[in-house]
C-alpha positions as CSV (number, residue, x, y, z in Angstrom):
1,X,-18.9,-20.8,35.9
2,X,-18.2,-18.5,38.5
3,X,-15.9,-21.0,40.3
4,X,-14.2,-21.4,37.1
5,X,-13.4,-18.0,37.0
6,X,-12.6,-17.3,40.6
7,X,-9.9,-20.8,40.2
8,X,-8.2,-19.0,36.8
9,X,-7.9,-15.3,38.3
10,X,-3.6,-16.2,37.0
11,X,-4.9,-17.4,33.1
12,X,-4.4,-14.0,31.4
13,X,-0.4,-13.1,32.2
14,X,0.1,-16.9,30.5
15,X,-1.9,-16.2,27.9
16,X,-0.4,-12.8,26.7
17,X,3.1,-15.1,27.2
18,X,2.0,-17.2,24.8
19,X,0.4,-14.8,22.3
20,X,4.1,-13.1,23.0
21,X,5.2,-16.0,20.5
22,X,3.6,-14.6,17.3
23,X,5.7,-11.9,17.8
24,X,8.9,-13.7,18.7
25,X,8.7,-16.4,15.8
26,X,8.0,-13.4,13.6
27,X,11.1,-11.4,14.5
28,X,13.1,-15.0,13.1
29,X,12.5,-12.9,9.5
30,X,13.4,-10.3,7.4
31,X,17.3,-9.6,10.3
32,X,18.0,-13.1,9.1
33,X,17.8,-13.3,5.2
34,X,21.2,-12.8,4.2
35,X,23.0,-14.7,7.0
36,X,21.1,-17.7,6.3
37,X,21.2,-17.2,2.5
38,X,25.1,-17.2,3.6
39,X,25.0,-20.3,5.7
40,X,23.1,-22.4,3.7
41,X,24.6,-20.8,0.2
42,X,21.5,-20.2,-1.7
43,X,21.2,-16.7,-3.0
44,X,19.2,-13.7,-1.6
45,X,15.7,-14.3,-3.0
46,X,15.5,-18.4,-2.7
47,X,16.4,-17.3,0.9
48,X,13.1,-15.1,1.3
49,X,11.1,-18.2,1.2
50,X,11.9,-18.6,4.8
51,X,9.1,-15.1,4.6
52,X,6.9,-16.9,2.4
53,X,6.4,-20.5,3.3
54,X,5.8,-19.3,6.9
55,X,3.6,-16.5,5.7
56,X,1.5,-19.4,3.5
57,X,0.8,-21.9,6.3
58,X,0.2,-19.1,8.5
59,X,-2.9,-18.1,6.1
60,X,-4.1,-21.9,6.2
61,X,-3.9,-22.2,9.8
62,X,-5.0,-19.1,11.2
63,X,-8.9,-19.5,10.2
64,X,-8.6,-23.2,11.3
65,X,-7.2,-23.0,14.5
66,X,-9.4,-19.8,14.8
67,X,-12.8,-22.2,14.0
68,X,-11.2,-25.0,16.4
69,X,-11.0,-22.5,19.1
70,X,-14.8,-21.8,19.2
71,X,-15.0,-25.3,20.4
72,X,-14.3,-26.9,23.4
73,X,-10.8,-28.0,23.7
74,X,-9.3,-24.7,23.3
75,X,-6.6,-25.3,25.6
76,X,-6.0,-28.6,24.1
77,X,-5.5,-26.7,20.6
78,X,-3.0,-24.3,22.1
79,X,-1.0,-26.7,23.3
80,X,-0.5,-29.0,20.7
81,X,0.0,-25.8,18.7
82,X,2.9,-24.5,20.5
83,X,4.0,-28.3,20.4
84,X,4.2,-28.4,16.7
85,X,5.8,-24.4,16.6
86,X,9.0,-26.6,19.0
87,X,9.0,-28.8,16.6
88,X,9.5,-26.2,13.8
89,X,11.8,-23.9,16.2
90,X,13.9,-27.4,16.4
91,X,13.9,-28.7,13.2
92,X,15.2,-25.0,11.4
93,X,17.8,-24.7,14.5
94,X,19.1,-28.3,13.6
95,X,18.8,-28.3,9.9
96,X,21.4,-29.2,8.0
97,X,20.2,-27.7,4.2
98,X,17.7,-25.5,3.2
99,X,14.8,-28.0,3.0
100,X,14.9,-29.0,5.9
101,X,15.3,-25.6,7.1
102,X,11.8,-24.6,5.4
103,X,10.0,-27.3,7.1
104,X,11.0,-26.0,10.2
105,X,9.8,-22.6,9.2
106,X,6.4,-24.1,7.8
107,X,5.8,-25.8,10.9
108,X,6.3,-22.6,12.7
109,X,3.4,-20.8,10.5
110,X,1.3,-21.9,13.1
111,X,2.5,-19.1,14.9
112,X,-0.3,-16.9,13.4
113,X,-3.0,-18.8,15.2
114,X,-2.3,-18.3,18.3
115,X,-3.4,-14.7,18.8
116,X,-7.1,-15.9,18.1
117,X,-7.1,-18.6,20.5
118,X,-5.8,-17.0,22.9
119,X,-8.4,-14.6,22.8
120,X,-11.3,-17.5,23.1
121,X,-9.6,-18.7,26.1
122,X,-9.4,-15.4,27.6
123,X,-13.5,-14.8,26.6
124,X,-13.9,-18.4,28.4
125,X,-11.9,-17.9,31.5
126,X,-11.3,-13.8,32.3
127,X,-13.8,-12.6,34.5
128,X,-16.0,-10.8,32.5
129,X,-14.8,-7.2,33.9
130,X,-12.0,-7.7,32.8
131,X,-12.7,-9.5,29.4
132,X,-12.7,-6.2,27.1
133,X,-9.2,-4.8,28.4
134,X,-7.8,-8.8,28.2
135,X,-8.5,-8.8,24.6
136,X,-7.3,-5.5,23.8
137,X,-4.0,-6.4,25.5
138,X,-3.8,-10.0,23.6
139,X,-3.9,-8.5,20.6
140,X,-1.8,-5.7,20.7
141,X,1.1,-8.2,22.2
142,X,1.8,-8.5,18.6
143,X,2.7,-5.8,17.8
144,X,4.5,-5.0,21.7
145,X,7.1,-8.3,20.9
146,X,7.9,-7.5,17.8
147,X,9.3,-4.3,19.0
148,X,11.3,-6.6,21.7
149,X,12.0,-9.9,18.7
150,X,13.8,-7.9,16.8
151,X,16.4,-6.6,19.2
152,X,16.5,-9.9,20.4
153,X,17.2,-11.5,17.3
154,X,19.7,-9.4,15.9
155,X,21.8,-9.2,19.6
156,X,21.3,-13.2,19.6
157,X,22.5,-14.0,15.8
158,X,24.9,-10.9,15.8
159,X,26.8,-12.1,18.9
160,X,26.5,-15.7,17.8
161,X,24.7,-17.2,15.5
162,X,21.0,-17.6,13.4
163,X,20.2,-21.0,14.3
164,X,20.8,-19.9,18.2
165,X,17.9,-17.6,17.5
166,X,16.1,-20.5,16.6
167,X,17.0,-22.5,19.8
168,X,15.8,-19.0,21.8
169,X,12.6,-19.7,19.9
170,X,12.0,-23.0,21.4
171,X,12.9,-22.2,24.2
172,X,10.4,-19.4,24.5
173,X,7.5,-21.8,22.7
174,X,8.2,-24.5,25.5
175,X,8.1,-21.9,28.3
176,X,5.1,-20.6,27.0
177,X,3.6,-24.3,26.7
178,X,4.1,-24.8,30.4
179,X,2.4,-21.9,31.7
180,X,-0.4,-22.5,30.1
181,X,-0.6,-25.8,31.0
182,X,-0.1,-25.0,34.7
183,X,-2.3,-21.8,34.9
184,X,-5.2,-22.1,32.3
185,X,-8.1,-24.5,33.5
186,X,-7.9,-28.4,32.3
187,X,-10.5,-30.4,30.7
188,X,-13.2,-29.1,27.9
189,X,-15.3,-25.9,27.7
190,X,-18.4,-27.2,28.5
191,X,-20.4,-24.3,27.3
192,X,-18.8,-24.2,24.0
193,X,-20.9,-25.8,21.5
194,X,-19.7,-29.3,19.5
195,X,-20.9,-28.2,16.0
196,X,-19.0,-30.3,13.0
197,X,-16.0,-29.1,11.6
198,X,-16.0,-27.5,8.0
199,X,-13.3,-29.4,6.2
200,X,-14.9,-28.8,2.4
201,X,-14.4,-24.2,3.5
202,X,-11.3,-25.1,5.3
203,X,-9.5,-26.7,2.6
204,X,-10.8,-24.3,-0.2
205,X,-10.1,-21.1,1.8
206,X,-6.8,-22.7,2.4
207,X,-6.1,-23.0,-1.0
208,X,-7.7,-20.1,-2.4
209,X,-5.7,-18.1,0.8
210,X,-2.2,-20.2,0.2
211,X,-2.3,-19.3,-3.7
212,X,-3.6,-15.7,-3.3
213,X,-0.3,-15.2,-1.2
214,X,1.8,-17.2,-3.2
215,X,1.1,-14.5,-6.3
216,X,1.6,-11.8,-3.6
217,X,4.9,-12.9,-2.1
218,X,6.6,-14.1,-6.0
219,X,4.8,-11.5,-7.8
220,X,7.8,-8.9,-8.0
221,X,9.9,-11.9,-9.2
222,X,8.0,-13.7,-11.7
223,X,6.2,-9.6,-13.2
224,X,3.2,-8.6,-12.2
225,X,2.3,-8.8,-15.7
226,X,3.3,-12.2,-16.2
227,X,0.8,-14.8,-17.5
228,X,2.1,-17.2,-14.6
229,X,1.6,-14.2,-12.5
230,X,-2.0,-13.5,-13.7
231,X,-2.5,-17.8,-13.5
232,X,-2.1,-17.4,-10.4
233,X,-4.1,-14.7,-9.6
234,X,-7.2,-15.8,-11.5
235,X,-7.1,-19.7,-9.7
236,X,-6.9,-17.5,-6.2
237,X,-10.1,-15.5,-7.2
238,X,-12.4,-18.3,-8.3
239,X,-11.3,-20.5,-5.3
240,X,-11.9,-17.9,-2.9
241,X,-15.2,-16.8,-5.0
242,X,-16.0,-20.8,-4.6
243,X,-15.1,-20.7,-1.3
244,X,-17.9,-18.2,-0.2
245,X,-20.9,-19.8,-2.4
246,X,-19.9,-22.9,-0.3
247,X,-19.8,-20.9,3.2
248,X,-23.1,-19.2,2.8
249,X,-24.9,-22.4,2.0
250,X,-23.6,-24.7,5.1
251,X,-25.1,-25.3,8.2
252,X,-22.0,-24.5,10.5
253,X,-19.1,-22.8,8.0
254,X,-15.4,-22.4,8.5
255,X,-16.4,-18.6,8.8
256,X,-19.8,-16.7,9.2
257,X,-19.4,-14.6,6.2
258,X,-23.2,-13.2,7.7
259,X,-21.3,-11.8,11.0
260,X,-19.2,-9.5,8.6
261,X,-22.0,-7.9,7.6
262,X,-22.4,-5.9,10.9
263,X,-20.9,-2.1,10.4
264,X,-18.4,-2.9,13.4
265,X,-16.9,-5.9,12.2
266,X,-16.3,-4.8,8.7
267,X,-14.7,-1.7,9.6
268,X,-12.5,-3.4,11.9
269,X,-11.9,-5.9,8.8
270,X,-10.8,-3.0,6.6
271,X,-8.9,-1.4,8.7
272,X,-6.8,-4.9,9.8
273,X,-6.5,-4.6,5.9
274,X,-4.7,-1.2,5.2
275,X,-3.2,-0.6,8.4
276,X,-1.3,-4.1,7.9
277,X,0.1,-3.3,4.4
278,X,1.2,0.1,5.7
279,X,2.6,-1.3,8.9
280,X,4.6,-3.8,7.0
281,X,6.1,-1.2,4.4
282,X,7.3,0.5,7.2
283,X,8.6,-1.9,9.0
284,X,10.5,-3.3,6.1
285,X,12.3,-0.2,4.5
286,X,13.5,1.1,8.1
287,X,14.9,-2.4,8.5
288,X,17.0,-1.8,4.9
289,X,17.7,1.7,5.9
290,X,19.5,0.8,8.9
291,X,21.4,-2.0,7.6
292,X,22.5,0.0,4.0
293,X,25.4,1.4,3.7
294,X,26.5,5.3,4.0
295,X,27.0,4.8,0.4
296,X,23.7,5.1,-1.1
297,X,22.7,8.2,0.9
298,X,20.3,6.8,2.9
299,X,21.8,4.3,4.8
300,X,22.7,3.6,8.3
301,X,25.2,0.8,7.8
302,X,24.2,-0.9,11.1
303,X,25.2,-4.1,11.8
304,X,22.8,-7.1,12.1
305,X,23.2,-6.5,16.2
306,X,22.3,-3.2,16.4
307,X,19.7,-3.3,13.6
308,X,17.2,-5.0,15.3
309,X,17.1,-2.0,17.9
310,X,15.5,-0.1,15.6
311,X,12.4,-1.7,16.1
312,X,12.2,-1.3,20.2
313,X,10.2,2.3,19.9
314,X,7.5,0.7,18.4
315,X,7.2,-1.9,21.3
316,X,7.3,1.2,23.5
317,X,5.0,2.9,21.8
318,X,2.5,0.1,21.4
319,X,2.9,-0.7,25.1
320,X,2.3,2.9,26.0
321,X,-0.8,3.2,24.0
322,X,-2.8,-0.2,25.3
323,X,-2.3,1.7,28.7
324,X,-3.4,4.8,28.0
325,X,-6.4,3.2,26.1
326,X,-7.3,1.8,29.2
327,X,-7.1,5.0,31.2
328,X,-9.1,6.8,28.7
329,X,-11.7,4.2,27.7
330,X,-14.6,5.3,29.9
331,X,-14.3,8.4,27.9
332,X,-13.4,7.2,24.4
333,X,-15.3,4.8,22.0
334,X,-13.6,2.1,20.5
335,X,-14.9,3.3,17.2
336,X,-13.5,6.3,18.5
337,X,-9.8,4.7,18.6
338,X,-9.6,3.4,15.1
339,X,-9.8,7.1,13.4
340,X,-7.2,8.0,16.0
341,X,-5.1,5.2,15.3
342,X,-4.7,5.4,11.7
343,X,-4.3,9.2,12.0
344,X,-1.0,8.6,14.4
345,X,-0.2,6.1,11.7
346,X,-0.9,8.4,9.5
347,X,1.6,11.0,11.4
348,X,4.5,8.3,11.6
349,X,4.3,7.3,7.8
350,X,4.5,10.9,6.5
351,X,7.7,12.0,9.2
352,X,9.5,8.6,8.0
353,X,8.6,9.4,4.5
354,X,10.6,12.8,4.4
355,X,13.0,12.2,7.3
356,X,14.5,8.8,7.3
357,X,18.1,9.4,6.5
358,X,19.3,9.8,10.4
359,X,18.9,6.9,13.4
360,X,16.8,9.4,15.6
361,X,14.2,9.8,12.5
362,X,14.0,6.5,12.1
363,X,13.3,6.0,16.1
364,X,11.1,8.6,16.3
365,X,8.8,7.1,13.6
366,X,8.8,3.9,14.9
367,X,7.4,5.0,18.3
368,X,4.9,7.1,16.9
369,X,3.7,4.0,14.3
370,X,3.8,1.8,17.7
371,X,1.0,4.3,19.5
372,X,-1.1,4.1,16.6
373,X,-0.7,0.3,16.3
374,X,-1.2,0.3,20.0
375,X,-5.0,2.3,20.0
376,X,-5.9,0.5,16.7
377,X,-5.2,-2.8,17.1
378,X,-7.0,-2.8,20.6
379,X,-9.9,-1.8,19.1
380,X,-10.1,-4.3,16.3
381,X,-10.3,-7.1,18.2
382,X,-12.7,-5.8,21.1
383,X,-15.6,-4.4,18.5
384,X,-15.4,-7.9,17.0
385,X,-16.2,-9.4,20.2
386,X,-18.8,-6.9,21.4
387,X,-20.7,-7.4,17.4
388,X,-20.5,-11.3,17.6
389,X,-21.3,-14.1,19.9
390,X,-19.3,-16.0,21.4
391,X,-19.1,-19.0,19.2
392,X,-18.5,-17.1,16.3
393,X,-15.5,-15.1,18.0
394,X,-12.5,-17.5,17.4
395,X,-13.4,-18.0,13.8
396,X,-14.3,-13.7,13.2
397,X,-10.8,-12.9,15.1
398,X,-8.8,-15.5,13.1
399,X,-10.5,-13.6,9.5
400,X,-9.3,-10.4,10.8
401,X,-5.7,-11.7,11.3
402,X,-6.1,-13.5,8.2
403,X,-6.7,-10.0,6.7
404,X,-3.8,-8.0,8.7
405,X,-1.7,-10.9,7.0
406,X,-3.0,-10.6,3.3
407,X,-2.6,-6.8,4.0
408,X,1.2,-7.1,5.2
409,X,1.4,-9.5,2.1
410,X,0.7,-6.9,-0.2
411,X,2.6,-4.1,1.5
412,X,6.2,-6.3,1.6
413,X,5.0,-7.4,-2.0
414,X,4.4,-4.0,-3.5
415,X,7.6,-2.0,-1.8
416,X,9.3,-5.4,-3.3
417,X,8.6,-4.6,-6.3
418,X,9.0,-0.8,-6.1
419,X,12.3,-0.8,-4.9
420,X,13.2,-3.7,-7.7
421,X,12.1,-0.7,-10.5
422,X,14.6,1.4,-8.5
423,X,17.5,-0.4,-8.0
424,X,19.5,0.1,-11.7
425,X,22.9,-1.6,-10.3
426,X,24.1,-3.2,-7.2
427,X,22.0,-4.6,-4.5
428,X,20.8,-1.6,-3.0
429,X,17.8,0.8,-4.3
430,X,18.0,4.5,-5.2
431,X,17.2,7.1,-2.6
432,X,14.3,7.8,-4.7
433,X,12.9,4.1,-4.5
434,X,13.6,4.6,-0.5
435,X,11.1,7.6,-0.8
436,X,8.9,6.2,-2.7
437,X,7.9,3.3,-0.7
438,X,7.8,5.6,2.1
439,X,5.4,7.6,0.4
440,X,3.3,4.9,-0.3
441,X,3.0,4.0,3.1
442,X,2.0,7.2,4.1
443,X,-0.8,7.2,1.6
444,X,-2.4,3.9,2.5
445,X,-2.5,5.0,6.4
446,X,-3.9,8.1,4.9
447,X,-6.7,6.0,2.9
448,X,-7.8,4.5,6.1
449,X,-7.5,7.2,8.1
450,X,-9.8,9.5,5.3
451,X,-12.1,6.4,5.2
452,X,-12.7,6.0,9.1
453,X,-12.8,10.0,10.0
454,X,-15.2,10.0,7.2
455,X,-17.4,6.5,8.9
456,X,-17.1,8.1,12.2
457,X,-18.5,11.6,11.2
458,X,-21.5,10.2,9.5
459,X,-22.2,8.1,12.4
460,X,-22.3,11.2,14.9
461,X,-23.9,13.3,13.2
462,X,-26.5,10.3,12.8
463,X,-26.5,9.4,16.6
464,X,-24.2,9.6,19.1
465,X,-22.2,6.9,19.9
466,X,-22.1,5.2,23.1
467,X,-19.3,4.5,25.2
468,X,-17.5,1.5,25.5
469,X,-16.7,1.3,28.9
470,X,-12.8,-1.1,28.9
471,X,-12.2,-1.3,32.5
């Protein structure tokens, strides 16, 4: 094992490049709705199922290829992953209509998954000194590229076209295929256990996942209220409900629903949760704000070049905060990190929520939501992996993305729908739906943040907690 080690000391820059294209494929989003509801003339809200369809296979795959990469072809699953995301990069840059286009964009769900595995090659391959800070970092280059996507993007589509974003895509995807072929040991993981694969929990948490999101993402369209609506939501609930009879009854599930009992893991669950609705409600109005007109009082009437920009600080800020974790860790516990990361959250929701109506605001909020992004989402990650062993890590780090991605389903979802209430004519919402949504943003960091202050006091005044050295 050692010489295994010793021969991969290179594995851990290819495999933050590759986790690099979560964020990338991501960023191909919310810039590009109306220029491809332009190009391929449907209107505005068909266009948003580029959002959802991705966002749906996503769900599916992310526990699956989460499962797959407890096993032992792990880098045998990233690969053919990233194959499949070229494919999908391809297929939307070529497409000639809009179906073909959402293939291309359901292919590219698979995007989702490759955090997790990514992090089970790391735990297979990082010399164990260094595993800790390698999975903080892995997970936080989420959040770190979407703050460099988005710039990206909108320079890319601005100064030429959408589907050129597309090609930049797979061109990034196939880049990120070859390092990790040429840097990340061949052949199996022979320590990895060969248990048999749980297609019965796969399919059903698929389904129950892929429906769950469906009423999410069309909720503000069909009514919340609506008996479609409520079909929906009902089918999702007894699937899901199904779903974990079935898992707590076979030999080798989809996902050890037992692991999530452990204090560390579910706290890390919830807060993936929360933080992810309220990231995503943020994210979303500063994007509208900075592409609205000076008309509705509010808006920054940037173009689709410049808008993007306005998502850099929080790759700064995420950046800057995985460092500074690491400087600070043999002093702070990671249970230590999550409080403070939802607070700073917490911080950045409320300045955005009553000043948004000037560029610098908005920049200023963005940086401080990337810090607390930054110390949160390295902590997640790394008191999953300390609480679990290892063959239950890829499957327990693909059910906390799963949740980041039900709780940015509901966040998009809910400001959807709040903004719709407040938009009485045109296309653009009141200054008082702006706020709002803000607002609500700010409460649900401030939810999490109550609820893990609260966790964390108990704790120490019960014991005190140990350190968690991340060297």
């Amino acid at each position: 094992m050692s010489e295994v080690r010793m021969a991969s000391a290179r594995p851990l820059p290819a495999l933050v490049y590759a986790a690099l294209c979560t964020a990338i494929v991501s960023s191909l989003g919310m810039l590009l709705v109306p220029s491809i509801a332009e190009a391929m003339d449907v209107t505005v809200s068909t266009a948003q199922w580029m959002l959802t369809i991705n966002l749906l296979v996503g769900a599916i795959a992310t526990p699956v290829m989460g499962r797959l990469s407890d096993g032992p072809f792990k880098k045998r699953l990233l690969l053919w992953s990233l194959a499949v995301i070229f494919i999908g990069s391809v297929l939307a840059a070529l497409a000639p209509n809009f179906t073909v286009f959402l293939i291309g964009r359901a292919l590219q769900g698979l995007s989702y998954g490759i955090v997790p595995v990514t992090i089970a090659l790391a735990r297979r391959y990082v010399e164990p000194a260094k595993i800790q800070p390698a999975i903080s970092s892995l997970s936080v280059t989420v959040s770190t590229g979407i703050g460099i996507g988005y710039p990206l993007t909108g320079v890319i589509a601005g100064l030429l076209d959408f589907r050129f974003a597309f090609w930049f895509a797979a061109l990034f995807v196939a880049t990120a295929a070859a390092a990790i072929w040429r840097l990340v040991p061949p052949g199996p993981d022979e320590q990895a256990t060969r248990n048999p694969f749980d297609f019965r929990g796969a399919a059903l948490l698929g389904l129950g996942l892929g429906v769950l999101l469906l009423g999410i993402s069309e909720g503000p369209n069909w009514g919340w209220d609506a008996p479609w609506t409520m079909a929906v939501f009902g089918v999702a609930a007894a699937v899901l409900a199904v779903w974990v009879w079935t898992e707590l009854r076979v030999p080798h599930p989809l996902i050890n629903l037992r692991v999530l009992r452990n204090a560390e893991v579910l706290l890390a669950n919830g807060t993936a949760m929360g933080l992810g609705a309220a990231l995503y409600i943020g994210l979303s109005m500063s994007s509208l704000v900075a592409q609205a007109p000076e008309s509705t009082g509010y808006g920054l009437a940037l173009p689709v070049l410049w808008a993007g920009f306005v998502m850099f600080p929080l790759s700064v800020g995420s950046f800057s905060a995985n460092r500074l974790v690491r400087r600070l860790s043999d002093r702070i516990s990671l249970t230590t990190l999550l409080p403070i990361g939802a607070g700073t959250m917490t911080a950045a929701g409320t300045l955005i929520w009553f000043a948004h109506t000037q560029l610098w605001e908005i920049l200023l909020g963005m940086l401080v939501f990337g810090l607390g992004m930054g110390a949160s989402y390295a902590a997640m990650p790394a008191l999953i992996a300390r609480s679990v062993a290892s063959e239950e890590l890829g499957s327990s780090v693909s059910f906390n993305q799963v949740l980041r991605t039900v709780g940015s389903s509901f966040g998009t979802a809910v400001s959807a729908a709040l903004l719709a209430a407040h938009t009485p004519h045109g296309p653009y919402a009141t200054e008082a739906g702006i706020s709002t949504t803000f607002a609500l943003g700010a409460l649900v960091c401030a939810g999490v943040f109550a609820a893990l202050l609260i966790h964390f006091l108990v704790a120490r005044s019960g014991r005190e907690p140990a350190k968690d050295p991340m060297p």
